[in-house]
N, C-alpha and C positions, 0 to 999 in steps of 0.2 A: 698309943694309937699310931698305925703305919697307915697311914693315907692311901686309902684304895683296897685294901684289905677288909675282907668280909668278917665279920663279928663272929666268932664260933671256930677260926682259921688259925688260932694263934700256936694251938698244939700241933700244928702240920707243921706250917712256917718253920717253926723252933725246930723240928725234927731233921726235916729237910738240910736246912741251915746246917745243923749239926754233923748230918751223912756229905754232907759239900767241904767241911773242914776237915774232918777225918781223911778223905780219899786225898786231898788236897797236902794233908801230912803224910802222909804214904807215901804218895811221889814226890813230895817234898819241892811244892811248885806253893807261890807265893802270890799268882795271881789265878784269874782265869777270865776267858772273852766269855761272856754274854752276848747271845746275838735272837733281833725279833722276829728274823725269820727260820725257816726250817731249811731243813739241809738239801733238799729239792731245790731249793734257789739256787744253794753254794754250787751243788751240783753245775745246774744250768748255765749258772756266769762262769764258772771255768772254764765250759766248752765251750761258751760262744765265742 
């Protein structure tokens, strides 16, 4: 069980996860930022 995860979600999850390692082997990059807002923000705090 992943705490906060919906019941019935586990086959997305897993997929997901899966398309995030592969692209991640591709470009052969070891990490990646996560971030909880949308790119409208990033936008916005650069320009200000």
């Amino acid at each position: 069980n992943i705490k906060g995860l919906e019941i019935g979600r586990e086959d997305i999850i897993l997929a997901g996860t899966l398309m995030v390692i592969k692209i991640m082997d591709y470009f052969e990059k070891d990490e990646i930022i996560i971030s909880y807002s949308d790119l409208l923000e990033g936008v916005l705090f650069h320009n200000v």
